[in-house]
Each structure stands twice: as C-alpha cells, then as structure tokens.
NUTI-746077 format. One record per residue (C-alpha): x, y, z. Coordinates in steps of 0.001 Angstrom, whole numbers, plus 500000, padded with zeros to 6 digits. Example, Ala and Ser with C-alpha at 12.3 -4.5 7.8 and 13.67 -1.06 7.14 Angstrom:
<atoms>
512300495500507800513670498940507140
</atoms>
This chain:
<atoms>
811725302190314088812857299299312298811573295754313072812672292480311666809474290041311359809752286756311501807582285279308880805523281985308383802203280755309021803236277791311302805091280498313041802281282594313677800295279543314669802704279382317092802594282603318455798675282571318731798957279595320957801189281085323175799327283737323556798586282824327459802435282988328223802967286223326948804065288915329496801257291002331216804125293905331565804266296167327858807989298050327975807761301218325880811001302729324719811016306256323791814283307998321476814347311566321880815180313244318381818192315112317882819707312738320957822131310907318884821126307488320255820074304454319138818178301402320913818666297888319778817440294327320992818992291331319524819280287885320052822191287076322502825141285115321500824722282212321567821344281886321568819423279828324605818368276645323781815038275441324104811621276910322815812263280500321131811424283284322175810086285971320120809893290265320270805682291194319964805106294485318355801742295551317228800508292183316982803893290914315030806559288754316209809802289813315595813285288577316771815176292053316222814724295401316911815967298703316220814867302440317887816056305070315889815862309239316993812441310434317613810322306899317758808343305354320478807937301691320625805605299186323090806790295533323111806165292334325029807741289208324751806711285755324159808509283809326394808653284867330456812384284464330488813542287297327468816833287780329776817983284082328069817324285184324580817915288550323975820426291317324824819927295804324455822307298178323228821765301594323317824520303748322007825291307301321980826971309111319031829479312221320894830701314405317850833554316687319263834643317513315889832091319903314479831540321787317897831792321883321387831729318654323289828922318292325658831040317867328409830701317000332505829326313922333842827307311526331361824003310166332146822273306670331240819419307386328892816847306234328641816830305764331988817151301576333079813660301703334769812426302580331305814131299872329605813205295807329611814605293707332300817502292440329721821369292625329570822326295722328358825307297745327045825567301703327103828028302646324786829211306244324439831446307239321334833404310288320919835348311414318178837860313763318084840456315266316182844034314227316983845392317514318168842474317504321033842742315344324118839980313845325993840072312504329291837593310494331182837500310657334826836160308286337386835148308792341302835383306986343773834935304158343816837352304406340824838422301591338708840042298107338404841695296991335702840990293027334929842420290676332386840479289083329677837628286665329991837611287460333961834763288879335596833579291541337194831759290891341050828786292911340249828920292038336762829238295650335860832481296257333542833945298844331269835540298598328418837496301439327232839033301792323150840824304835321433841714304769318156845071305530316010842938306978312646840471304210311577842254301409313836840209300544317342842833300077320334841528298333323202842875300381326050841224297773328788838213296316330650837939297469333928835248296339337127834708299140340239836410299516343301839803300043342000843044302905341584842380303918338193841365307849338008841376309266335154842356307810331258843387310212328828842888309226325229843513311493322072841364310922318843838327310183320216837569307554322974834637304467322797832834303617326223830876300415326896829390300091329982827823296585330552824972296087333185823388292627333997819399292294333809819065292483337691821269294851338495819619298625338647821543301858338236820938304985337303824355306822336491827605306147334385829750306392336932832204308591334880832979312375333453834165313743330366836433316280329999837561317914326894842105318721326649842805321528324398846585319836323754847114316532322467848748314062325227851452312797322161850633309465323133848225306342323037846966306833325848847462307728329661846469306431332602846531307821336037846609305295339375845736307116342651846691305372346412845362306833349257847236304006351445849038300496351146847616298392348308847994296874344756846831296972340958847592295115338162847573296868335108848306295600331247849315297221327895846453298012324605845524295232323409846635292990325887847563290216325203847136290521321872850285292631320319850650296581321218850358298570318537853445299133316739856167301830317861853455303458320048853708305017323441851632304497326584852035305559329956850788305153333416851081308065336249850561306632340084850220308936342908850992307864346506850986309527349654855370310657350157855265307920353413854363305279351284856893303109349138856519301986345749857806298667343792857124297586340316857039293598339103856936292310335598854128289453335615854078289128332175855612290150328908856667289519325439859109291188322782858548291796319176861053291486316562862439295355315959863955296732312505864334300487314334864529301777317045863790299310320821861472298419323064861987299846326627860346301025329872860936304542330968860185305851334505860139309316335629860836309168339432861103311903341530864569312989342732866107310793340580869326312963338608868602310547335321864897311039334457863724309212332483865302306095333782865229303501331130865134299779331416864482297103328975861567294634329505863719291855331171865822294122333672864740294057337161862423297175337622862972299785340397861094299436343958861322301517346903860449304317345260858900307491347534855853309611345610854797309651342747855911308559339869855167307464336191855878304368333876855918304217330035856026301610327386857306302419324092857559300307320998859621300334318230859298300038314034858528295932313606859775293379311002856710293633308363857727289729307796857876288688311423856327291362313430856142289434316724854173290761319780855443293281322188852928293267325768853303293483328693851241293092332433852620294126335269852345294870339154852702297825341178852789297250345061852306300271347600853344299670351151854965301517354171858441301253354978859587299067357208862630300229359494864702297477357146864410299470354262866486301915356000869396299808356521871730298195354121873677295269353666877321294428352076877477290659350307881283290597349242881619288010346577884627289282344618886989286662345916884561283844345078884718281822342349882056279346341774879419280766344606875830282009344145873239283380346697869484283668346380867005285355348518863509284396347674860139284490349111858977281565351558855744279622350971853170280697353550849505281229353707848083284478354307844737285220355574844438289198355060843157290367352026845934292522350813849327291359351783852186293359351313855236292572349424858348290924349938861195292834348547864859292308347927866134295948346670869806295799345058871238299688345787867995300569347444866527301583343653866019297605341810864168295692343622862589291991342965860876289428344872864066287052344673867322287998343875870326285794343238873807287190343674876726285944341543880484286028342664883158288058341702881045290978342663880554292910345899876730293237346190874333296366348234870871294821349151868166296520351223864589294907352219860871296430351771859152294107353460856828293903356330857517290825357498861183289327357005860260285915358173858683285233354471862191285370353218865096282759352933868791282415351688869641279607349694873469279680349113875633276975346960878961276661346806881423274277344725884757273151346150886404271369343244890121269948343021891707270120338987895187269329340102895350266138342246898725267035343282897887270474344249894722269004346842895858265716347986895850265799351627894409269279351483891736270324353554888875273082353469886490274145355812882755273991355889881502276927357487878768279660356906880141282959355797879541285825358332877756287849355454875131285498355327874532285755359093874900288914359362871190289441356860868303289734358805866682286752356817867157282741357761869031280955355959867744277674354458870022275996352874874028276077352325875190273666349563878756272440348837879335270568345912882771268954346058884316267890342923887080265148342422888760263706339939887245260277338964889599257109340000891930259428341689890686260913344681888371260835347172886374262788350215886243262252353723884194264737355728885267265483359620882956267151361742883977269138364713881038267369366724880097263617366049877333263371364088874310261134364328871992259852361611868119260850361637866453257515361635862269257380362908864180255614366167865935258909366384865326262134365197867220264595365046866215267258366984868980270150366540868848273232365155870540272424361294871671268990359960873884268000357027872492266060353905875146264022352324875044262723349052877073261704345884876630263626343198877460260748340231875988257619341773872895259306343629873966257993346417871936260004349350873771258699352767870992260808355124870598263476357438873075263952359621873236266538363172875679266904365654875409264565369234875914261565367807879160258699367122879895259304364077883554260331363236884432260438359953882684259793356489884497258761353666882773259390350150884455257969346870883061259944344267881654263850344023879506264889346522877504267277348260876884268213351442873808270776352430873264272294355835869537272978356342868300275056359381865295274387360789864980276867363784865572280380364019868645278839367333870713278022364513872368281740365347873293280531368698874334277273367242876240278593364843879699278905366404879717275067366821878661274413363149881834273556361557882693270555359084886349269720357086886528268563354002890125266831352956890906265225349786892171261554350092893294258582347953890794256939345956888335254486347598886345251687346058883680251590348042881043254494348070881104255550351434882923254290355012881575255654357635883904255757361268881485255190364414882671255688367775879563254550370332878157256474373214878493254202376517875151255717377466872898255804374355872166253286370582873660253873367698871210253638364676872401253062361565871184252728358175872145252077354638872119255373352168869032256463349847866487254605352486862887256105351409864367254392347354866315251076348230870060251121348566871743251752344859872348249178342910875950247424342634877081249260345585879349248861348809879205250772352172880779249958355519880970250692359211884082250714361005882698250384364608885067250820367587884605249146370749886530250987373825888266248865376466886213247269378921883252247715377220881650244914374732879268245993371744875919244585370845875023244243367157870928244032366193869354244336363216865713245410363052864146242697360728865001238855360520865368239159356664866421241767353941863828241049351846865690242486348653865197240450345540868679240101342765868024240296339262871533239771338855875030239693341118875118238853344962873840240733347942876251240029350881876671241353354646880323241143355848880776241100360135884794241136360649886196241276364017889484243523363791891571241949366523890665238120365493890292239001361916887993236224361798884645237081359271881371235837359073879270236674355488875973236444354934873859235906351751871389239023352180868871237272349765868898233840351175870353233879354710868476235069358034869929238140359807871918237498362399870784237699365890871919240057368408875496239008369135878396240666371348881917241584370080884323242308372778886506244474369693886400246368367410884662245144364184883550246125360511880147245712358444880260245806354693877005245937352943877187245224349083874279244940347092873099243494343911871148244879341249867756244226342917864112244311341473862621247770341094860141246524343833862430244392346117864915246943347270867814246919350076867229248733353447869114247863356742868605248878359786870847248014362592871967249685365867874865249068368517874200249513372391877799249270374396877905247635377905880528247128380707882690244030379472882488241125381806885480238427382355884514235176382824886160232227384465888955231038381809890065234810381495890661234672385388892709231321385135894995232301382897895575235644384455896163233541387477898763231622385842900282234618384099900529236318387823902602233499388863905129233316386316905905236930386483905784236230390441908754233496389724910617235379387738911074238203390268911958235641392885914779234382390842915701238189390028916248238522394157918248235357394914920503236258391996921012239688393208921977238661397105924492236214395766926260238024394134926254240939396612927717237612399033930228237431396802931791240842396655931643240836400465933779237303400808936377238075398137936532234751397508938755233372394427936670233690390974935662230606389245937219230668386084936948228301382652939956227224381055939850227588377278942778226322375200942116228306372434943303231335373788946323233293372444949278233349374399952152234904372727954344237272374216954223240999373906956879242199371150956124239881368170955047241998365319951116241075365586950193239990368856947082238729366923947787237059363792944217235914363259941368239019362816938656239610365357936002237938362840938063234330362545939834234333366357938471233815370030939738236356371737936444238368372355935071235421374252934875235514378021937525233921380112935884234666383450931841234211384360930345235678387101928324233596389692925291235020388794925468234059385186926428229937386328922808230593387470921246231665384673919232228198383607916975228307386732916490231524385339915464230446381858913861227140383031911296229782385057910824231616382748910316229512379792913398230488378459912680233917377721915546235885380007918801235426377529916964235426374579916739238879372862913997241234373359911323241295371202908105243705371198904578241893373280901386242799372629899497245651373343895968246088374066894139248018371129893777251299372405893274253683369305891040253214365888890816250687364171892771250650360998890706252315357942890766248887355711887020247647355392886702243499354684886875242898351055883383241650349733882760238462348056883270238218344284880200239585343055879444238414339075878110241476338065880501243604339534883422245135337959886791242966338477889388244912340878892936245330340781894436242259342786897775243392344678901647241429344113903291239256346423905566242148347144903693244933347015902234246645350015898341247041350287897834250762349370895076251142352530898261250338354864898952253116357464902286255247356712904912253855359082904725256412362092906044256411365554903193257728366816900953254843365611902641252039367542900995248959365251898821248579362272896551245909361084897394244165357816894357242490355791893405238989356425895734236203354562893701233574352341892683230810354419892764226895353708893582227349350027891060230071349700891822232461346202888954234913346801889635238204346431891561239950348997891642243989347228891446246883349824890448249987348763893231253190348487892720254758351795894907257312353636894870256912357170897119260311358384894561262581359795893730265563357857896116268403357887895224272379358837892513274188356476894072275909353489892861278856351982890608278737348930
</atoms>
C-alpha cells in the first residue's frame, strides 16, 4: 500500500475541524496476492471546485492512493460528496505470453459492493504474442459502437485498444444494446470498462477466448442482425488517422430474407507513396470476391446474407502523411416487392440532361426507420443517385416506402446557330421513362439558351395558362415557373385553365414544371408546352391574354415577393372579343415605388383607336376602373427604384356583354337607309332597261366628231395608235348609264368610282407590337427606324391575315420615340426533333 500524504500543519488543522463531516461508512479494500491487480484512487480530472476533499487513512489525510497485491486498506473521506473529487481504477495485468491464458468469462474484482461509491474504471490487459489471436466476445445485449465524446445512456462504456508492437490502437468505445459480437485482436488486447458511482453491477459483460492462428490483421469485428436495423461503425483511431498500410475488417451476419446496404458517412484519404487505399467486400455469390471499391465509389446495397467489409491502407508520404478514416453505415431491412423489379432510364441520345432521385424531407416517428435506396444494377446502391446522359441507366429500389423519394430532372434546350433554330420549335413534355418510375416526380427543368441580341423565346401552351396570384390559386395538379435566367426575371407560377396564350421572353430562360399531387399521372397527357425561337425582343417578357367571358383575369408584374427588376419593361396584349367590353382595375390607388434614378411609366393603348394614355407610376394615381370596347395593351417599365420602395402591380380584367347606346343606333339608322336607297335605284335601273329591250325603240346615240371615218382599203385604217386616238371611246350609251348621277348623287358618289377595300370588324389578335415606352434617362438609347424602312414587329404580308396594325405616327410635332421591338408574328411551326 502506498499513500500520498498531504502535509502541513494548517492542513491538519483543517482536517481536525472537520472531523464532524467525515463519513460514518469506513470502505476497506482488500488485493488478493498473486491476483495481478492493482487499486488506485485519484483525484478526478478536473478537480471539483470548492472546499477539498481529502482520502483518511489511519488518522492521515491523503489525496492519492494506491493498493498493491496482498494489502488491505480502511479509508473514509473527508468530504460527504468523494464522487466530485475522486475517481478508482482497478486494473488487471492478463499475461498470455508465459502460459496459458486464463480464459472464459471475466469477473469484476473486487467486487463493486466492496469498493467506495466513486467512478470507477476496470481495466483488463492482455498481452500476447503476435502469432496468437485473441478474441473477446460479448452477449446479448451485445455492443454499440459510438463516436467520440458521445455518451453512453447508462453511462457504462467500453473502450477497446490492440496494439501493433509498442504502439496502442484504439479499436473503439462502445455503450450496450448494440450488433457488435465478437472483436478479434492479435498482440494482446486492453479493456476499460467504465461504471458511474450509482450504477451497481456485478459482471463484465464479456468473454475471452484465446485463437491459436493469428487473424493477419488489425483487428476484426463481427456485427450480428437478428432482424431489420442499423449500426454505425468507424475505423482505429477514428478520427484521428488509421494506422498506416494496415488492414481491418468487419464481418455482419443477417438472416438470408433480409437485405443489406452500405453508406459512407464519413471519410478521408491520405497521401500514398505505394500501394492504395480501398474497400474490399466479400459477398456471397458474387463471381469477383473480393469486390474492390475505392473510398469515394458508391458502395454496394441489396446485398442477401452475410457478408464482410475491409479497409486497407497503403505505405504514406513520411513528409505529408495525411489521414486515411473512415465511418460508415450499414442498414438491414426486408425487401420490398420493388427491389424485385427493374427499371430502364435511356439517356444515350441526350445531350445536356441529368436526373436525380433523392430522398424527400419527412418526419418519422418510429425509432428505426428503414432506408431509402436507389440501387444502380441491383448491386450499388445510394440514397440519391443522379444519372448523366449519353448513357442507358438500370436502377432498382430497396425501400419500404417509395413515397420518401423524388425525381428532379433538368434539361437544357440551347440554340448555337441562329439560322439553324429560327422559327424552330421544341416540345416541353415529360419523358415516358420518368413516368414510368414508381417515384413522383418533383421537378422538370428546361433551361433554354439563346443567343444574346439575336433571338428570343415565346412559350405556347396547349391549355391557357393562368397566373397563381392570393386572388387565385392555382389549384391543379403541376404548374410552370417561368423565369429568365440573365436578368432574374421570375414571371410566376403558371397552371393550365386560365387566358393566357402566349409568353414571349427576350433573354434565356427557364421553365420548371413542379407537381404537387400524386393526379399529375392522370394529368399528364394534357401537360404539354412549345417552345419556338423568335426574333429578338426588347422588352423582357409580352405576355398574350385572351379573357374568360365567365371568370377575372389577375395579373401581376414578374419577381412579386422582391419588387419588379430594375430598368425593365413587360406588357399585356389583352384581347377583347366582339360584343363584349373589358374592364381594367388595379388593386391599389398608387404604386408606391420610389426612383433613384430613370422614370417609372404605365402605358394603356387602345389597338383599334391607337389612342394612349401614360401614367407617371411614381407621381400619378392609378387609374380607375375604366371600360375598353377593343382590344388594348399595358406596358409597365420601371425605374431603378429604392431597395425598400419596390414595383408590384396588380390588376385584373372582368369581360361583360357590350352595350350600344343611342348615337351607335342613329347612325346605324342612317347607314340602313343609304344602303336602302341604293338598292331602290339598283331596281328602277334594272326595269328600264328591261322596257327598253321589249319596245325596240331607236338607241340614243352621241355624236362625236372626232371619230375616224376613212374608208376601208387605205393602207392604215388608223393612222394614229390606240394610246394618242379616240377610237376606244363609246359611240353609243345605254339608258341605264344616262341614269347613272341619281345613282351617284344617292350614293354619295361611290357607284362609278373604283372599288376600294371597307373596313372590317377586328375579329382575330391583336397585332404583337406593344406601345413604345417613354424615353426613360437611364435607359439604354434604342435603334430608331428610317423613313423607308418597315418596322421589324410588322406581320409578314399573308393572305390569310386580312389587315395588320402599323405603330402609332408622332402626333402634333411629337419626336418621342416610336421603336418596336423585333417580333415575329407567324405562329410557330411543327416540333422538330432534338
């Protein structure tokens, strides 16, 4: 026995004083000789603050103390609370060298009842020669392997070392209730069991067993699954670096029913001069045991039985060494009746195209939840997987619920040659591969690429579309997002059942279907949206809008949770049918956006009139509800506002049944007439000259002197040409025609004259040329168009489109700017192939 007194007379005054707090209860620890075991009490790290607290032993005060083989020892302590201050260790020398180990299950000596109520370590250490294996086992409830600095429920944890010659390896700390076995160390093997002051047990909890072989290895250790479950396990050392170009393997055994899937969770390289770091797994009925993989492949899932996994290092730079460890996951579940089938993803004739199948955020409430797995040829398997194109891809699932999975797919539609894609056109439509996978799909990206200044987008849905606005949601099964890639332009959700025709984009853009119900399947087959490459716009965005008779349209401008962009221009080309008349409103009285610099204006322009009314958005009150009996435009351009004064309209239009009111009637009234008159006139013409067939009276005839009368035989009987001579003008009139002024007088004259084209009510769209905005001084200047040349937005001259609309001629003198944007108005042609 070996104490360490602490000396000192104002110490010992001390310890007389508190004589009255000592503890009542004496602890005697006993060593048995020839047991190999020591007993130690020591001051815990770090030491409790407050008064100390001191170790009494035959009347001395001590703050150490050591029990060696074959002494007995009575203490007390000074203090009623020794569990703050001090700690025990009793350790246990096992030499397998010299003899015969004393194998079979270890006990705790001295016995914890025995011992002080302290925190206290058992440590067993066995040494053994490298040529003889030792393995310890553990029953049930076997053991869990945690990471460092976590802690145990019970507060009852192992911690397991070997050793390569003179060098400790920690192998792990592990807590109860757990998968590992059995560990099988070589060399000899260090045990530390640590048991908290109030917790009471009386047995190890493990075995030792002596191996006459030598594993070749580290270490081993062995996993057991008696049904679904996980474990976590980590390299030596972990995660400090694994000892260099050593081996160490794990063996699992799982019922055959049961599936298998290994995940990577952590890891780390080091820098190799000889051979490489790998993984190598030995699964049953594979024809390539061992299978190897490097550290950053996907590891195999869906694997049947058992099986085992090993990491080996390699030789390390001595100058920069690195750190090679690794913690991973194994998951044991049943199969699902998925994991049976498999799926084809053909990629190879896709060039820019990626697909990813990841897990789904959700919440579970069960304590072990099984995994979610993607397996690529029913062997690789991953949580997520992304598939590339070019490639035809195999994919199976091990999962128990497919519902925590999604597909996210992107595509990019891009045009290089703008000769090649000019009027081309491509559809928007979800692959049948992707619909085919028993998973949702979440999102479908296009990303459509242009080239700048020379081409733009418009988009052309098989069903009008209608914008989500919080006056109306959309409530369908998908919708499209629409954005512009370069500006950040974000023009909304869109879903089918709305007015919307046509969206015109200027720049690159995307467009994103997102599901949210599992009825998109049923919906599917109506999903379909064209993309066509036009001329270049200047405006960001034009959006066609065709109203409902029975329903509003809401409309508002793009990116309206941030403020419409800065410097920008969007407008609505609004069709009103016949006989209806169309209702502008706008939901506040003011803008409320603020300019740092440049103009904010609001263009209304009535097609058929072509008259405009503009609006200062930062000074000038909204305009009131109003009716337009045509079809009309609104141009929005904004300034660059203040970060906290941004620009966000709302408007809507509501159609109703157009009413006529008096002066329409009048002069429809007088129009009636005249047309009545001129029919009358028609008639009486008609019967006399039908009179005068019937009398055969003698035709009235006009003498003109100017006619040639030379006798046939002369060598011209027209010396003068047709072009400078008479001869082609009537000599005879007939009746009708001497009454051909009432006819003109009735009809204002219009009966000789030649025909000319009238007007025809607008029955079609409206012509794709948005009001030009007012010159905005921040703005960049435009390209102002010759006398002679022709607007570039103008319609291609077509029989089928029976008129056009040319842009507004400057006004009173007015010299603003008059510049339409580049717009092709022929309707997009048939889909080409990619």
């Amino acid at each position: 026995m070996a104490g360490f007194p602490h000396r000192g007379p104002i110490a010992l005054l001390g310890a007389l004083l508190l004589a009255g707090a000592l503890r009542t209860e004496a602890s005697e620890i006993v060593v048995l000789p020839g047991s190999g075991m020591t007993v130690l009490i020591k001051q815990g790290t770090p030491a409790a603050a407050g008064r100390p607290c001191y170790i009494i032993m035959a009347r001395r005060q001590v703050t150490m103390l050591l029990v060696k083989p074959g002494e007995k020892v009575s203490i007390v302590f000074s203090c009623p609370d020794p569990e703050r201050y001090f700690i025990l260790e009793i350790q246990k020398n096992i030499d397998c060298m010299s003899g015969l180990c004393p194998l079979g299950e270890v006990r705790l000596q001295p016995p914890t009842s025995e011992l002080p109520r302290l925190n206290r370590t058992f440590i067993w250490d066995v040494k053994a020669h490298k040529s003889v294996g030792l393995e310890l086992q553990f029953p049930l409830p076997r053991l869990r392997q945690i990471a460092p600095g976590e802690k145990c429920p019970d507060g009852a944890a192992y911690s397991i070392s070997g050793r390569i010659d003179a060098t400790v390896v920690q192998i792990g700390t592990f807590c109860r209730n757990g998968t590992v076995s059995r560990i099988k160390t070589q060399e000899g093997v260090k045990v530390a069991l640590h048991l908290p002051w109030f917790l009471s047990r009386n047995t190890s909890g493990f075995n030792i067993t002596n191996r006459s072989s030598s594993i070749k290895r580290l270490c081993i250790i062995e996993s057991v699954f008696e049904g679904e479950g996980s474990a976590t396990l980590m390299s030596a050392n972990y995660p400090e670096a694994f000892p260099e170009d050593e081996l160490m393997t794990w063996q699992f055994v799982l019922p055959a029913h049961l599936r298998a899937s290994v995940s990577f969770l952590n890891f780390s390289v080091s820098n190799c001069e000889r051979k490489e770091e790998r993984v190598e797994y030995y699964i049953p009925g594979s024809t390539t045991n061992p299978e190897v993989f490097k550290l950053g492949d996907k590891q195999p899932g869906n694997m049947a039985g058992n099986f085992n996994l090993s990491l080996q290092g390699c030789d390390q730079d001595a100058q920069s060494p690195g750190i090679l460890r690794l913690q991973f996951q194994v998951l044991v579940q049943h199969p699902q009746n998925e994991s049976n089938k498999t799926y084809m993803i053909d990629l190879s004739q896709e060039r820019s195209m990626s697909l990813t199948i990841e897990p789904r955020h959700l919440k579970h409430g069960r304590k072990f939840v099984p995994g979610c797995f993607v397996c690529l040829e029913s062997r690789t398997c991953s949580t997520n997987v992304t598939l590339t194109a070019g490639s035809k891809h195999t994919i199976s699932f091990l999962c128990d619920d497919l519902t925590r999975l999604w597909v996210n797919a992107e595509k990019t539609i891009s045009c290089l040659d703008p000769r090649y894609c000019y009027k081309r056109s491509y559809p928007l439509r979800v692959p049948g591969y992707i619909l085919q996978l028993p998973v949702e799909l979440r999102d479908f990206s296009w990303k459509l690429l242009v080239p700048k200044d020379q081409l733009s987008l418009v988009l052309v849905p098989a069903q009008k579309l209608q914008q989500h606005t919080q006056e109306r949601v959309c409530n369908t099964s998908y919708s499209y997002l629409v954005g512009s890639s370069t500006a950040g332009h974000d023009f909304g959700y869109f879903c089918p059942g709305g007015s919307i025709e046509r969206i015109l984009v200027k720049e690159n853009s995307s467009v994103t279907l997102r599901t949210f119900t599992s009825s998109f399947l049923q919906d599917v087959s109506r999903q379909s949206l064209t993309v066509s490459f036009i001329p270049n716009l200047k405006e960001e965005g034009i959006f066609t809008v065709t109203p409902d008779t029975t329903s509003k349209v809401y409309l508002r401008t793009p990116n309206w949770d941030r403020g419409m962009p800065a410097l920008s221009s969007v407008s609505w080309n609004i069709s009103v049918p016949r006989e209806q008349e169309a209702y502008l409103t706008f939901y506040r009285e003011r803008s409320g956006v603020v300019c740092q610099s440049g103009r904010a204006y609001m263009i209304i322009q009535e097609q058929r009139s072509q008259a405009e009314e503009i609006f200062s958005l930062e000074d000038d009150i909204l305009p009131k509800p109003r009716c337009y009996h045509h079809s009309f435009w609104v141009n929005i351009s904004n300034c660059s506002p203040a970060s906290s004064k941004q620009l966000n309209l709302l408007f809507w239009v509501t159609l109703t049944p157009r009413t006529l009111d008096l002066p329409v009637i009048v002069i429809a009234g007088v129009g009636g007439g005249v047309v009545l008159l001129t029919v009358l006139l028609l008639i009486i013409c008609l019967l006399k000259k039908k009179k005068k067939q019937l009398n055969k009276g003698p035709v009235v005839g006009i003498y003109n002197g100017h006619i040639n009368t030379q006798m046939p035989g002369q060598p011209r009987k027209f010396p003068k040409g047709r072009a400078d001579n008479d001869s082609h003008v009537y000599a005879v009139i007939d009746d009708c025609m001497v009454y051909g002024h009432l006819l003109q007088e009735g009809s204002n004259g219009s009966f000789l004259r030649p025909e000319v084209d009238t007007y025809r009510p607008f029955q079609g769209p409206m012509g794709d040329c948005p009001p030009s905005p007012p010159p905005i001084g921040s703005r960049a200047p435009t390209t102002k168009l010759s006398s002679d040349e022709a607007p570039p937005c103008a319609p291609p001259e077509s029989e089928s489109e029976p008129y056009t609309f040319s842009h507004p001629h400057p006004r009173d003198g007015s010299q603003r700017d008059t510049d339409i944007p580049l717009l092709e108005t022929q309707q997009p042609g048939k889909p080409a192939a990619e």
